[in-house]
C-alpha positions in Angstrom: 95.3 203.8 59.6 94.4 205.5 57.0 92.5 209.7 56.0 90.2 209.7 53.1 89.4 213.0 52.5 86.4 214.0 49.9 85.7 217.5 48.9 83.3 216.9 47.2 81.1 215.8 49.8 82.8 217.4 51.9 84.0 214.5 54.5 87.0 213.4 56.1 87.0 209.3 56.8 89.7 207.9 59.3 89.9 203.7 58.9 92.1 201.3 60.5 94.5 198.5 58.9 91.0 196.7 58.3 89.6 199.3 56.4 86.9 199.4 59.5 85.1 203.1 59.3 87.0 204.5 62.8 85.7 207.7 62.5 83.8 209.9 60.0 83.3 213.6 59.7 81.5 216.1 57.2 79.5 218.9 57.0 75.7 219.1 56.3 73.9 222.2 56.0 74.0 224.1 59.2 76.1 221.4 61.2 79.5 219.8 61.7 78.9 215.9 62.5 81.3 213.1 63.7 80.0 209.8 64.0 82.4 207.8 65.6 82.3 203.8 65.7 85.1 202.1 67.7 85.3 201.8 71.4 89.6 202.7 71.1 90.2 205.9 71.4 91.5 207.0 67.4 95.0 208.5 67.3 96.5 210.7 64.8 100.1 211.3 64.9 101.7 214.3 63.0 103.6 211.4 60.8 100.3 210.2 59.8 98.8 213.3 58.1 100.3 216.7 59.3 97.6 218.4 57.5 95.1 216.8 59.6 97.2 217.0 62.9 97.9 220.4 62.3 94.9 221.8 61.8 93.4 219.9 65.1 96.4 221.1 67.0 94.9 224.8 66.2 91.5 223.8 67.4 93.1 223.0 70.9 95.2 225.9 71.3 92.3 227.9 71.6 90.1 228.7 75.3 86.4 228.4 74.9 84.0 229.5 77.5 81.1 227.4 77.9 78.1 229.4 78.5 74.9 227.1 79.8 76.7 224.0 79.7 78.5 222.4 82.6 79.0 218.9 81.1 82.0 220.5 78.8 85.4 221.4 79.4 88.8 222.8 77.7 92.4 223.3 78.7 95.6 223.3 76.9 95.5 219.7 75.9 91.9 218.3 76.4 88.4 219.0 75.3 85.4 217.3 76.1 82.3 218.7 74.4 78.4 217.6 74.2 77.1 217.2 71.3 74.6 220.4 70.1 71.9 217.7 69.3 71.0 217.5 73.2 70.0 220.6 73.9 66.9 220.4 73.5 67.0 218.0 76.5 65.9 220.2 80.0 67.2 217.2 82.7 70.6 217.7 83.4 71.2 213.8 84.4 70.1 212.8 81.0 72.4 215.5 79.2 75.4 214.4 81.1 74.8 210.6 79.6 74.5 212.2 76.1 77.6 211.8 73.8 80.6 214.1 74.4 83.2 214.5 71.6 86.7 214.0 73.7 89.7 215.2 71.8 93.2 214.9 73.8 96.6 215.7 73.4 99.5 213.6 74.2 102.4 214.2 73.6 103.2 213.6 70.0 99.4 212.5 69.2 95.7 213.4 69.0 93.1 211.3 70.4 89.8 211.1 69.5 86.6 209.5 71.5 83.6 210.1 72.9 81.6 209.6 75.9 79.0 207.1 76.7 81.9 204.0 75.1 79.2 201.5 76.3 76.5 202.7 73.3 79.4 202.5 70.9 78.9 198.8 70.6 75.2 199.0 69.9 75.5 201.4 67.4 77.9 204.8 65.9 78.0 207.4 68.1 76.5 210.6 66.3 77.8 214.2 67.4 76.7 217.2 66.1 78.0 221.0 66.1 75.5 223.3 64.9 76.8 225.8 62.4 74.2 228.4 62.8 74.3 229.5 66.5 71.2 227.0 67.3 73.1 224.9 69.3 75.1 225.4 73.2 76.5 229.3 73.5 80.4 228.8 73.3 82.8 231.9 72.8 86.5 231.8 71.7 88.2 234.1 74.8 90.8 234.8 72.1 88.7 235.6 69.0 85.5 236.1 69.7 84.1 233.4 67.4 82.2 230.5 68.6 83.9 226.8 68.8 81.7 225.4 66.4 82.9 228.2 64.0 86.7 227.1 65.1 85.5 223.3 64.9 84.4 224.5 61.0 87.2 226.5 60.2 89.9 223.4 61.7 87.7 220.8 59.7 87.9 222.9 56.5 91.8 223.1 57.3 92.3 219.6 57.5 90.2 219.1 54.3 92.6 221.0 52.6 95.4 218.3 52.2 98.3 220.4 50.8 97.5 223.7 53.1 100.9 223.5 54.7 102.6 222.4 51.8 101.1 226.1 50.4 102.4 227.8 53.5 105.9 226.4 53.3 106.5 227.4 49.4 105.1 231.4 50.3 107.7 231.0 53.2 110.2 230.2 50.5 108.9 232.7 48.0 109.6 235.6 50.5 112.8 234.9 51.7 114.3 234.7 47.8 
């Protein structure tokens, strides 16, 4: 496996040993949107890119309340979220079959999926985190910002390839 990261555009790209797209993230306008294409869950250890672990590790620390919105969930190592893109969708049967971003902690690793697998055959799986408070009412219990704000802030961390390589020399700089 393998983290292309683009600034530029700005996008983060996860492939496997066949250079297959596993999973690709980046930022339009006013939302933060993964499309993911593989039915295996995708796992990113800390020896992979500890930049990219890191800052998803942050993301998870958090607790998020869910306001309106029954089909997600959050605890210390698991978060299961819908995508922004069905709310507009009134039946709650139909929202519960709509994709769910699914990121899990274990042990030593980060998981990534989402929820229907089955469509994932057919074609990517597209989830969407609106940017600009139009999407599901989430609050950080901690902060007060919203999850998609955290989602933001942890994708612009793991953008930032040599953030912790920053933090470590400033560490070093005031201890001297």
């Amino acid at each position: 496996m393998k983290i292309i990261r683009n600034k530029e555009m700005p996008s983060i790209t996860i492939y496997n040993e066949n250079n297959n797209d596993y999973m690709h993230i980046f930022k339009d306008l006013d939302s933060l949107i993964f499309v993911i294409s593989c039915k295996e869950p995708i796992k990113i250890s800390n020896e992979l890119d500890e930049q990219f672990f890191y800052s998803i590790s942050w993301l998870l620390s958090n607790d998020y309340t869910f306001i309106d919105n029954p089909t997600s969930f959050k605890n210390n190592s698991y978060l299961k979220c819908i995508s922004d893109g069905s709310i507009r969708i009134k039946d709650p049967k139909l929202r519960s079959e709509y994709f769910h971003l699914i990121i899990e902690k274990k042990e030593n690793n980060i998981y990534f999926s989402c929820t229907p697998t089955e469509e994932i055959s057919k074609i990517p799986s597209v989830i969407s985190f609106n940017l600009k408070n139009e999407g599901y009412r989430t609050i950080n219990n901690i902060s007060g910002s919203t999850m998609q704000e955290d989602m933001l802030y942890s994708f612009n961390l793991a953008l930032e390839d040599n953030f912790l390589k920053e933090q470590e020399s400033k560490k070093k700089r005031r201890i001297i």
